[in-house]
C-alpha positions in Angstrom: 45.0 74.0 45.6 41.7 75.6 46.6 41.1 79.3 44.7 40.6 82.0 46.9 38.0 84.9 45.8 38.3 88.1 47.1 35.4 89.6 48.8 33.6 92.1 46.8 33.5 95.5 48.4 30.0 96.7 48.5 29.0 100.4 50.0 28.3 100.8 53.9 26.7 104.0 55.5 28.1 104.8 59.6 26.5 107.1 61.9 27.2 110.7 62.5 26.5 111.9 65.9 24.8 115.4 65.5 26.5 118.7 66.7 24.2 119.3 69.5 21.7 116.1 70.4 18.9 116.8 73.0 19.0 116.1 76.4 18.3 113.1 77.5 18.7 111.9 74.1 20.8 109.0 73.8 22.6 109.3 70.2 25.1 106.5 69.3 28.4 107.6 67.6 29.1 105.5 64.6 28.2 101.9 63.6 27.9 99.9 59.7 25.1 99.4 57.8 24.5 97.6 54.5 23.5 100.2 51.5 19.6 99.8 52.8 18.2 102.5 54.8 17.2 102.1 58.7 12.9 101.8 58.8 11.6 105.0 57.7 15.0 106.9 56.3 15.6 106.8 53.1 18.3 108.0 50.5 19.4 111.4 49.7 22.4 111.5 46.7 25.4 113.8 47.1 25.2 116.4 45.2 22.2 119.2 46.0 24.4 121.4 48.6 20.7 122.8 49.8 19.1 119.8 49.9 21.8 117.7 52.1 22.8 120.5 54.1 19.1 121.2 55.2 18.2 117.4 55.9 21.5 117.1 58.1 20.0 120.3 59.7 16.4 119.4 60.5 17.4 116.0 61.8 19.7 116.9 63.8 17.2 119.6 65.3 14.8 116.5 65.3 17.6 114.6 67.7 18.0 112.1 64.8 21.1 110.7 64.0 22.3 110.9 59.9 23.9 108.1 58.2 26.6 109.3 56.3 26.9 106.6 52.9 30.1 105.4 51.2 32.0 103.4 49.4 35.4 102.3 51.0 38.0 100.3 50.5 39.1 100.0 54.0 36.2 97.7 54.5 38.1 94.4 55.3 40.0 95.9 58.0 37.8 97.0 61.4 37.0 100.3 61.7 38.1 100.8 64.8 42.0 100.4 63.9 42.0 102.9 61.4 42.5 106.4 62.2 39.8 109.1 61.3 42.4 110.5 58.5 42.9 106.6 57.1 38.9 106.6 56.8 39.0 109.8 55.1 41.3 108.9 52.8 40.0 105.2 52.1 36.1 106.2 51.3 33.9 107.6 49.3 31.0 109.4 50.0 28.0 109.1 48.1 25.3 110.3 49.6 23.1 110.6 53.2 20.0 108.4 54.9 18.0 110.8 56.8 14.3 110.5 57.7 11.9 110.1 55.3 9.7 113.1 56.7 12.6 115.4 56.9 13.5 115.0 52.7 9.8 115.3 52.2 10.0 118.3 53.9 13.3 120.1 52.6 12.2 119.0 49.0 9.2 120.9 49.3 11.3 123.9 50.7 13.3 123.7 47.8 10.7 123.7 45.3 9.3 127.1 46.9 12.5 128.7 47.4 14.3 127.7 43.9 14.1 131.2 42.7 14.9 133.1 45.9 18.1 130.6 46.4 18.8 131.2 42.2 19.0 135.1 42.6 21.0 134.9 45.8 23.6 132.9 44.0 23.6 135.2 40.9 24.3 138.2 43.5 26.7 136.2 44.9 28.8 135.5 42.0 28.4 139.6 41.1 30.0 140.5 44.1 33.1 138.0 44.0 34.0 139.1 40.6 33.5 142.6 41.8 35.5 141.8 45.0 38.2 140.0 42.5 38.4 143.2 40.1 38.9 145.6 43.1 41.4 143.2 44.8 43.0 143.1 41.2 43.1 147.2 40.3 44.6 147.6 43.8 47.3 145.2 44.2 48.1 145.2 40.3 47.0 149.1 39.3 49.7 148.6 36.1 48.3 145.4 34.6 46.7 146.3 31.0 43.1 145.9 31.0 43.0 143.0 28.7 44.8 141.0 30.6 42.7 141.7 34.0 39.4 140.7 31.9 40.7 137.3 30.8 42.0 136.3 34.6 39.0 137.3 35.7 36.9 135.0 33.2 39.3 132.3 33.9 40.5 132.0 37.2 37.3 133.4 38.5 34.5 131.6 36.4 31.8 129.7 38.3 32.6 126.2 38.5 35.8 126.1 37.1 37.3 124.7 40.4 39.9 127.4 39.4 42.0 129.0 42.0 40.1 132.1 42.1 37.1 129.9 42.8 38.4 128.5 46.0 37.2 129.6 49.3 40.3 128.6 51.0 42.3 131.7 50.4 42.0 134.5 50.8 41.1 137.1 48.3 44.8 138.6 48.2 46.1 135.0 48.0 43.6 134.0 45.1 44.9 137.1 43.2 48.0 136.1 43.5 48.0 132.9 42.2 45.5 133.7 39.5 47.6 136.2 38.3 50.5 134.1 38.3 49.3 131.8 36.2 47.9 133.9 33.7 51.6 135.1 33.1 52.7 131.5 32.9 50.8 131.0 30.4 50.4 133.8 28.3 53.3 135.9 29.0 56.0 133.0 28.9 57.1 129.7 27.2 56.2 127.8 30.2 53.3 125.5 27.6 55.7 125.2 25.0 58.4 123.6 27.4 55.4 121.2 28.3 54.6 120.3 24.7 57.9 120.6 22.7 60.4 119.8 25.0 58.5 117.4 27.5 59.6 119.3 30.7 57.3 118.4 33.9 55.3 121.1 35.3 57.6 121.9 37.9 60.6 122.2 35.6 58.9 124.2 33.2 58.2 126.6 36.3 61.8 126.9 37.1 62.9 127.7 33.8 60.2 130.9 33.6 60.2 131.9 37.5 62.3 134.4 36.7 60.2 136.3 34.1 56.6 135.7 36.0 58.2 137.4 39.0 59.3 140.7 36.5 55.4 140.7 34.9 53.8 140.6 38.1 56.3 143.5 40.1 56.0 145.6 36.6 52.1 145.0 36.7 52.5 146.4 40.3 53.9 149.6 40.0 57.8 148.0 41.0 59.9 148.7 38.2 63.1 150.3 39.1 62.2 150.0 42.8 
């Protein structure tokens, strides 16, 4: 009986049409591409925010299309039977093929403007952990200082990928879930039911519900009320 091998998966790059191509321009939609760049792209690595965000820009500007490079598993089947959310879910992307003069370019900008974009950031970060502290003395004026100071360092640290970190909530949100789970974890038992009793996560939460809900009305001026 004849072995059968299965195919290797190797990465593939498809086309992304840009937001607003020029007229007259005809820009295809998607296609495949083995992991070598079209003549005169070449590879730009996930990873730099400025440096893929301003390639994507300038080439679409330039009416150029970007390949977008992944891995993904769903490579066997066709990719026009999968929905977008399958492909989503079945790749990986790894990085961008945009033309060669435009990462010339944008690497050059980046060199010029490293310091500029560096104390942009830092100001950044200075007002979202002000923003955080203000959002925190309003909506929890009764929590003891010491306990606002470590949520923030925690929940709100650079590149934690912490709650407080997300940009998907809003500020009141983030709070609350920060806050929340500094009571779980230092105003409870909730990581001693993990450790010595071996409860799941959303067990343990059941069991202490009840006294994160008290902390966080008594941190907000509720008792009594």
């Amino acid at each position: 009986m004849a072995v059968r091998h299965k195919k290797k998966f190797v990465p593939r790059s498809h086309i992304r049409k840009p937001h607003k191509p020029k007229a007259g321009k005809s820009i295809p939609s998607k296609s495949l591409h083995k992991l070598r760049p079209p003549p005169g792209y070449t590879f730009v690595k996930k990873g730099d925010v400025f440096i893929t965000r301003r390639c994507t820009t300038l080439t679409h500007e330039a009416g150029q299309v970007v390949h977008v490079v992944y891995v993904g598993l769903f490579l066997i089947l066709s990719i026009i039977i999968l929905t977008s959310v399958q492909q989503e879910n079945s790749k990986k992307r790894i990085g961008l093929f945009v033309p060669h003069t435009v990462y010339k370019s944008v690497r050059k900008e980046a060199l010029l403007t490293v310091d500029k974009r560096e104390a942009a950031v830092r100001r950044k970060d200075e007002r979202d952990i002000i923003n955080a502290r203000e959002a925190l003395s309003v909506r929890y004026p009764a929590m003891p200082s010491p306990d606002r100071e470590k949520i923030l360092g925690h929940a709100f640290m650079k590149g934690s990928g912490r709650v407080g970190r997300t940009g998907k909530e809003s500020m009141e949100r983030r709070t609350s879930l920060a806050v929340e789970a500094h009571v779980r974890h230092t105003h409870t038992e909730y990581d001693e039911l993990l450790r010595k009793l071996g409860l799941s996560r959303e067990e343990a939460r059941k069991v202490i519900r009840g006294k994160v809900k008290t902390v966080k009305k008594k941190w907000r001026g509720l008792k009594g009320r």
